[in-house]
C-alpha positions in Angstrom: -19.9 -16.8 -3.1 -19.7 -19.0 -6.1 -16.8 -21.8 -6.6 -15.7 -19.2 -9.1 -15.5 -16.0 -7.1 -13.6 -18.5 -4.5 -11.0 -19.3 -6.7 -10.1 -16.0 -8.4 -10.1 -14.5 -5.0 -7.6 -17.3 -4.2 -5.8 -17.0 -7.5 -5.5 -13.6 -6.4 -4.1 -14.2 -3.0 -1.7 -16.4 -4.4 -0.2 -14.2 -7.0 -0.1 -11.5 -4.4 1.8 -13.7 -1.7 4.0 -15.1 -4.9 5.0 -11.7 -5.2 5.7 -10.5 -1.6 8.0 -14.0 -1.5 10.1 -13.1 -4.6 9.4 -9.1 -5.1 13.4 -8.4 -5.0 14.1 -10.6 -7.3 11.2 -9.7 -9.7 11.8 -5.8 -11.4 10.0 -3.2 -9.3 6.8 -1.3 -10.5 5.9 1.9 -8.9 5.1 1.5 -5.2 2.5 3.2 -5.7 0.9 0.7 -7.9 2.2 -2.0 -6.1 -0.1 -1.1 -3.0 -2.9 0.0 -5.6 -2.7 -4.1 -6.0 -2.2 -4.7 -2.1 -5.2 -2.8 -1.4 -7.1 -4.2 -3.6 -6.4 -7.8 -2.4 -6.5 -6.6 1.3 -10.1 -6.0 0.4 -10.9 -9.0 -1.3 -9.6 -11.4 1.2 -11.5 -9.6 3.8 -15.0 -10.2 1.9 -15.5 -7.0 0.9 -18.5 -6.1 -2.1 -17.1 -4.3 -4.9 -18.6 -0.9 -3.4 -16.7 -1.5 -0.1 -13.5 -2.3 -2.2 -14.0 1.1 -4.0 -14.3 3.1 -0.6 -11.1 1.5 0.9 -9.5 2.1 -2.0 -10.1 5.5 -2.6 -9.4 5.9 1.7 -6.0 4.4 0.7 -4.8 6.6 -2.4 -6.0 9.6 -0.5 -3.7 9.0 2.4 -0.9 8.0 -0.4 -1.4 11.2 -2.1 -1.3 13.6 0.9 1.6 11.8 1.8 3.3 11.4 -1.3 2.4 15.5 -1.9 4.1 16.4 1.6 7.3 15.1 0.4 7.0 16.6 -2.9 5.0 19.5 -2.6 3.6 19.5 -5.8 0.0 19.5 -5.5 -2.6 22.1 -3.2 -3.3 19.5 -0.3 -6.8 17.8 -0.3 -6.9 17.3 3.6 -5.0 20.2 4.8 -1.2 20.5 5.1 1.0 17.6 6.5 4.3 18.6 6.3 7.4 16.1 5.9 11.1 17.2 6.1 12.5 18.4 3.1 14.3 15.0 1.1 12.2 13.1 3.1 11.4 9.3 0.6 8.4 9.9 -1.2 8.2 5.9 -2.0 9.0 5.3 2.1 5.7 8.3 2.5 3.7 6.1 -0.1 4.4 2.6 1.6 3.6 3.7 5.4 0.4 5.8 4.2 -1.3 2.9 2.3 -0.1 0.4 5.0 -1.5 2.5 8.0 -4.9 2.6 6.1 -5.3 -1.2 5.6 -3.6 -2.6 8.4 -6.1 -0.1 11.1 -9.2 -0.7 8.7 -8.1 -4.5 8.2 -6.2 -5.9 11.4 -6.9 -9.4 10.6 -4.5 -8.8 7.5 -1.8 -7.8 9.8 0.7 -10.6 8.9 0.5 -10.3 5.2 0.3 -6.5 5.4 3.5 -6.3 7.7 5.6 -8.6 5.2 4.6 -6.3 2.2 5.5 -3.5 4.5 8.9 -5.1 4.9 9.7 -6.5 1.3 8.5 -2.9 0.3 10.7 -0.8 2.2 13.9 -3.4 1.7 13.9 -1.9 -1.1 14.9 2.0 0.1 18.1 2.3 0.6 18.7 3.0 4.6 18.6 6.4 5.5 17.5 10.0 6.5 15.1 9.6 3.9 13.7 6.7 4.2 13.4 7.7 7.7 12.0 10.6 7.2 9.5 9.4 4.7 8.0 6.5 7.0 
């Protein structure tokens, strides 16, 4: 890697970790696209080539779609049919999809996973359906 690549990746890592320190009192984006980002940086700090990143990515938004889709029911299931009780969160669905992907295909991540996994679920109110989402 050249002294470049080093320091966006660490740029990168720093914005992220910036983020996942002060997320509540920053205004909240779609979770969705929050662990778009998370994913992406998941990748990166684990050294992945640009192909690599694109596979674990699209691993990731599959889960977050199936799971997202069971709560809402919108969409003709890709995979099959998961089924999530009805009110179930679909941000609480969204959050432990994406985190289940990266934190089994990236273990070593499993610190700075876990406390976007918190921050991003302190932000569902407690519940049923928060519940019922993760």
């Amino acid at each position: 890697m050249s002294g470049r690549t080093i320091k966006r990746t660490f740029g990168l890592l720093y914005v992220l970790m910036a983020g996942l320190l002060f997320g509540s009192a920053v205004a909240r984006a779609d979770v969705v696209l929050d662990w778009n980002a998370i994913a992406v940086n998941t990748t990166i700090a684990n050294g992945q080539n640009p192909f690599a990143q694109a596979r674990y990515a699209a691993i990731t938004q599959l889960a977050v779609f199936e799971a997202v889709n069971a709560t809402t029911g919108d969409y003709e299931p890709y995979l099959g049919t998961i089924v999530a009780p009805r009110g179930a969160s679909a941000d609480a669905a969204a959050i432990e999809a994406a985190y289940r992907v990266l934190s089994t295909y990236f273990p070593a991540s499993a610190p700075m996973l876990d406390a976007a996994r918190a921050n991003s679920l302190a932000l569902i109110p407690d519940g049923q359906a928060k519940d019922d989402g993760i």
